[in-house]
PyMOL CGO cylinders between C-alpha atoms (Angstrom):
from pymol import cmd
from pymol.cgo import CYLINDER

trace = [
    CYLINDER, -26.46, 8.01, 192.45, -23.11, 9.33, 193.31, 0.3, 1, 1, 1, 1, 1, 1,
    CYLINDER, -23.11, 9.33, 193.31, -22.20, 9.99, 190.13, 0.3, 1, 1, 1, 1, 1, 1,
    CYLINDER, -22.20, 9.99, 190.13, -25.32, 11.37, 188.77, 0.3, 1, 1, 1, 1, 1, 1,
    CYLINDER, -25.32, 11.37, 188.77, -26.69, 13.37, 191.99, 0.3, 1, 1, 1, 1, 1, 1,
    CYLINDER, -26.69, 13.37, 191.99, -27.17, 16.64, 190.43, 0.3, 1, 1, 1, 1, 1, 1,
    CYLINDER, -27.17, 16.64, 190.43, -29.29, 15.22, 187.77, 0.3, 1, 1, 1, 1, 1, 1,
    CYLINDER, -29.29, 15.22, 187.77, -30.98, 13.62, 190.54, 0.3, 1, 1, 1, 1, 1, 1,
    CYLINDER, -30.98, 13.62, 190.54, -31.42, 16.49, 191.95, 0.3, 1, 1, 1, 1, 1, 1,
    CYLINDER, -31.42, 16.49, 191.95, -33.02, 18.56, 189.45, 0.3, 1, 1, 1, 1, 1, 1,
    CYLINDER, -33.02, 18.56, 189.45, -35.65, 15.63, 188.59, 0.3, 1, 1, 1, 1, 1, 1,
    CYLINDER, -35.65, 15.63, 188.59, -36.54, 15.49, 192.69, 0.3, 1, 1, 1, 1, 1, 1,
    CYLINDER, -36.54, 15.49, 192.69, -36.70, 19.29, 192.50, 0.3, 1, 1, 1, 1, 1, 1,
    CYLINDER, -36.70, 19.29, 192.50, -39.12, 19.23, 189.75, 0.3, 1, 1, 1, 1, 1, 1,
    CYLINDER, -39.12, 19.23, 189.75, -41.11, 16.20, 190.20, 0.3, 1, 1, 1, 1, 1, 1,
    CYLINDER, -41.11, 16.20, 190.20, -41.74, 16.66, 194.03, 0.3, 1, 1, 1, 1, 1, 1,
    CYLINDER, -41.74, 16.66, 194.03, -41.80, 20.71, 193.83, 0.3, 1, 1, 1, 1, 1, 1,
    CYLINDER, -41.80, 20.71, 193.83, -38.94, 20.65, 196.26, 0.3, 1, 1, 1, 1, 1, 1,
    CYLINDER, -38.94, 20.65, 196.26, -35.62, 23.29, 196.81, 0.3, 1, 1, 1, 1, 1, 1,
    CYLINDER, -35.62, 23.29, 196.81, -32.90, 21.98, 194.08, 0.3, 1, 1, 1, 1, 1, 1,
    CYLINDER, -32.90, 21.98, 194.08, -30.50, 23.00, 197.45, 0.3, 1, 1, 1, 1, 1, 1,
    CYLINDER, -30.50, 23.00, 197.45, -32.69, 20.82, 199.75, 0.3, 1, 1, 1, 1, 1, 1,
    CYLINDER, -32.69, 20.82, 199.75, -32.95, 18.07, 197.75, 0.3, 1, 1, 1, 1, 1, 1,
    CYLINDER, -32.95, 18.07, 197.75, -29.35, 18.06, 196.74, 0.3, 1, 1, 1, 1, 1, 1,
    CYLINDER, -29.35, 18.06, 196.74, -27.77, 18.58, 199.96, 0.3, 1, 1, 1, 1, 1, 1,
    CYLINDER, -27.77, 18.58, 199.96, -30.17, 16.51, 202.63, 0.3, 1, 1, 1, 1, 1, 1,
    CYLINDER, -30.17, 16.51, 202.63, -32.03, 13.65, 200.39, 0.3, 1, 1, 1, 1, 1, 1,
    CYLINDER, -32.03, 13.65, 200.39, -29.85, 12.72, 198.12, 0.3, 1, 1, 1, 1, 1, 1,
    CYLINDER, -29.85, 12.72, 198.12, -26.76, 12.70, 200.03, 0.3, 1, 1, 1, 1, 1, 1,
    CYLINDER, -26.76, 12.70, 200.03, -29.02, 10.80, 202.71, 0.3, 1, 1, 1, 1, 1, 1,
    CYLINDER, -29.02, 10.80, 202.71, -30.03, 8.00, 200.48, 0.3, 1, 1, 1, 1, 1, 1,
    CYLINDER, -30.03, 8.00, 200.48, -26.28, 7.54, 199.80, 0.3, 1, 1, 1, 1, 1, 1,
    CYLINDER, -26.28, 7.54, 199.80, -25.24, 7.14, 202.72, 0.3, 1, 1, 1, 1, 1, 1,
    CYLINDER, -25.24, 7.14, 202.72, -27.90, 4.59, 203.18, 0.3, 1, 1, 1, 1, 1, 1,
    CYLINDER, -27.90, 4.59, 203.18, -27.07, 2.57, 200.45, 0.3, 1, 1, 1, 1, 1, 1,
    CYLINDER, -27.07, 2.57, 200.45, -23.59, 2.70, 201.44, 0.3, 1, 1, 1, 1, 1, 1,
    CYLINDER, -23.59, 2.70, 201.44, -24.15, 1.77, 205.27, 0.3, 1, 1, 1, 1, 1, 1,
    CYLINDER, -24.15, 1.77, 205.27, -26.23, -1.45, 204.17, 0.3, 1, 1, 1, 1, 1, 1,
    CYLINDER, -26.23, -1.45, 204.17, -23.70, -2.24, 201.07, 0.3, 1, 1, 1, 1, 1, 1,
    CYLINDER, -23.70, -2.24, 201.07, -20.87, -2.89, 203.62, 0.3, 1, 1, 1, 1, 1, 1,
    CYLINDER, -20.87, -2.89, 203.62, -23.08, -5.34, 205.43, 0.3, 1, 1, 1, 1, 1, 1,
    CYLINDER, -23.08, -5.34, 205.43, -23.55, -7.60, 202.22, 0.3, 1, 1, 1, 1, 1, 1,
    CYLINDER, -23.55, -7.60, 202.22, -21.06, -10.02, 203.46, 0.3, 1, 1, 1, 1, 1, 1,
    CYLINDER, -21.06, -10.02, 203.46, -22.49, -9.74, 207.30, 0.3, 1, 1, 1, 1, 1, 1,
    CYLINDER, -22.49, -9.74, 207.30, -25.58, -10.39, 207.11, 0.3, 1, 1, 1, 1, 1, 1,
    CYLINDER, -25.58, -10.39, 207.11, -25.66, -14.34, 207.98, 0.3, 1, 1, 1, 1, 1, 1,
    CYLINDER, -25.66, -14.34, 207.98, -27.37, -16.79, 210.62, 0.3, 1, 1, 1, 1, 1, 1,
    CYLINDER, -27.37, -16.79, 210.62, -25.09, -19.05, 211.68, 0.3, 1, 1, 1, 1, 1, 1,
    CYLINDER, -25.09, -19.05, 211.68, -23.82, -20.76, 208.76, 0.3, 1, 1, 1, 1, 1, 1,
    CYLINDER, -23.82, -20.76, 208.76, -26.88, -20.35, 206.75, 0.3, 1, 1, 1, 1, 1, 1,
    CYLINDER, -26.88, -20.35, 206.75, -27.84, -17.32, 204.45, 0.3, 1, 1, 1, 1, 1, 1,
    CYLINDER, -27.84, -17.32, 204.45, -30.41, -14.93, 205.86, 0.3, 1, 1, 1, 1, 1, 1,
    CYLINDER, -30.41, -14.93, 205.86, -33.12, -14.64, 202.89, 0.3, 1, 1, 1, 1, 1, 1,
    CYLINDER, -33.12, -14.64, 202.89, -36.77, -13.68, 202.76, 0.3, 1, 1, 1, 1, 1, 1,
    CYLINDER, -36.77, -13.68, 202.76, -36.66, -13.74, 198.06, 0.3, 1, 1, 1, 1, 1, 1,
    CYLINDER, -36.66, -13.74, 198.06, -38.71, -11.03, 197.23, 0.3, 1, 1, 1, 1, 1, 1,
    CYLINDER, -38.71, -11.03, 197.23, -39.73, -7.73, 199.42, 0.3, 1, 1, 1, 1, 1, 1,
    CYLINDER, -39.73, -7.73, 199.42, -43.03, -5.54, 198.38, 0.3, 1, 1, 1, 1, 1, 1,
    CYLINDER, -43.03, -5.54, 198.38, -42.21, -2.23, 199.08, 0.3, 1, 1, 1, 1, 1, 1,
    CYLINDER, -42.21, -2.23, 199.08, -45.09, 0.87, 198.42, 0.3, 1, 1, 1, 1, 1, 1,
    CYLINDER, -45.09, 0.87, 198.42, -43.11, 4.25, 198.24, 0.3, 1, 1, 1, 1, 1, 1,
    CYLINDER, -43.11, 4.25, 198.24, -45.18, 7.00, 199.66, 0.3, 1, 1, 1, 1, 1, 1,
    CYLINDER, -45.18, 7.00, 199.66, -45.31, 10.64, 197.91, 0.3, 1, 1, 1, 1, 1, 1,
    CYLINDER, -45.31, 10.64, 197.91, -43.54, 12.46, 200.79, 0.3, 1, 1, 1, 1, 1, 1,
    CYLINDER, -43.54, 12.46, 200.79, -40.02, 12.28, 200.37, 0.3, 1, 1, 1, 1, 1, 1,
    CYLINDER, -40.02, 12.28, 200.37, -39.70, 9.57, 198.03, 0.3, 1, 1, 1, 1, 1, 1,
    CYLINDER, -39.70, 9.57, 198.03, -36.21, 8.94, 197.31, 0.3, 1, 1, 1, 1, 1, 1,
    CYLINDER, -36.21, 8.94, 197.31, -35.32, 8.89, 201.04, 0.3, 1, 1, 1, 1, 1, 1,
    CYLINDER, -35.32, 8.89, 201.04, -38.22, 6.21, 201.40, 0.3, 1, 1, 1, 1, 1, 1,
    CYLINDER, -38.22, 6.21, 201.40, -36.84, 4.20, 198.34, 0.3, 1, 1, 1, 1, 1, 1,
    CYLINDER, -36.84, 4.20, 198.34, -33.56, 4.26, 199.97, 0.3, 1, 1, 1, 1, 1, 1,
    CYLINDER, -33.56, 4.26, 199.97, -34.08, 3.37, 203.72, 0.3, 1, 1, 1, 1, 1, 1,
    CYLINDER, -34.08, 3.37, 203.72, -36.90, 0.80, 201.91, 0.3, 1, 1, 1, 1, 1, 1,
    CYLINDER, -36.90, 0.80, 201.91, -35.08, -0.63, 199.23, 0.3, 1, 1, 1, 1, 1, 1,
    CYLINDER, -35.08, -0.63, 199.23, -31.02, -0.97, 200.55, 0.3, 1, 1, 1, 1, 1, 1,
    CYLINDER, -31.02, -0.97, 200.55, -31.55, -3.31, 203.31, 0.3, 1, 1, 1, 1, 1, 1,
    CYLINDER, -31.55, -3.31, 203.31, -33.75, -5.75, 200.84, 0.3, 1, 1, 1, 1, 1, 1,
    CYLINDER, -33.75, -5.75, 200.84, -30.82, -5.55, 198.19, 0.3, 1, 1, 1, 1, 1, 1,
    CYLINDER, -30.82, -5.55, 198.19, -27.81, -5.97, 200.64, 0.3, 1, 1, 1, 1, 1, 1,
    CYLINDER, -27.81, -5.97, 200.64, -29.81, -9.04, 201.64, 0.3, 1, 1, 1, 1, 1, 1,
    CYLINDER, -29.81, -9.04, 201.64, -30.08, -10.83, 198.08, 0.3, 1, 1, 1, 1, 1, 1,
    CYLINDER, -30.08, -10.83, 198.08, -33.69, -9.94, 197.91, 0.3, 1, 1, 1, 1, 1, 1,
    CYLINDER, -33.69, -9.94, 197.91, -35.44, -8.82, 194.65, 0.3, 1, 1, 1, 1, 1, 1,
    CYLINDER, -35.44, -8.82, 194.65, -37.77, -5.91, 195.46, 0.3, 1, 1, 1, 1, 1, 1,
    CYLINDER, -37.77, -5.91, 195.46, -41.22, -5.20, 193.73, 0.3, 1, 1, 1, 1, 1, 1,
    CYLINDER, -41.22, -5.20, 193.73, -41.77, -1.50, 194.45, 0.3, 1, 1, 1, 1, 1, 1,
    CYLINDER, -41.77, -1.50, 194.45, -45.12, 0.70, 193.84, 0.3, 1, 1, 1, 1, 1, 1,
    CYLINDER, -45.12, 0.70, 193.84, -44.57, 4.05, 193.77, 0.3, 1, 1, 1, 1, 1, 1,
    CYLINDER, -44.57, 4.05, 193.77, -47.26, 6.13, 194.70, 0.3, 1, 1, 1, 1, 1, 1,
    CYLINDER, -47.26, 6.13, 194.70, -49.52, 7.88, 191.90, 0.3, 1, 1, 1, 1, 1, 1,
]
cmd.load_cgo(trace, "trace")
């Protein structure tokens, strides 16, 4: 996303009829930083001495502010070794 966020950024402007500006400065660098706050607890995330895992999450992304909802949605399942089914909205 990093590396591709003003690409990302055009698309979101387009597709959700948003500011290029707003989406490139406030939802993009937001789901970053979300990603990267629940990638450094990969190796945290543990019970005891057993694995913490619930195998797959169902996640249903809304229309308003997608990306933002992917991110907080999907990071935490991934960081967890889940597999996520997602369902965007129409």
């Amino acid at each position: 996303m990093e590396e591709h966020k003003e690409e990302l950024a055009t698309i979101k402007a387009l597709d959700a009829d948003a500011a290029y500006t707003l989406a490139l400065k406030t939802h993009l660098v937001m789901s970053i930083q979300t990603f990267h706050y629940f990638a450094c607890w990969c190796d945290k995330i543990h019970v005891g001495l057993k694995l913490l895992l619930t195998k797959v999450c169902g996640i249903v992304i809304p229309w308003n502010y997608p990306l933002m909802m992917l991110s907080w949605k999907t990071a935490d399942c991934l960081a967890s070794g889940n597999t996520v089914a997602i369902k965007p909205a129409q």
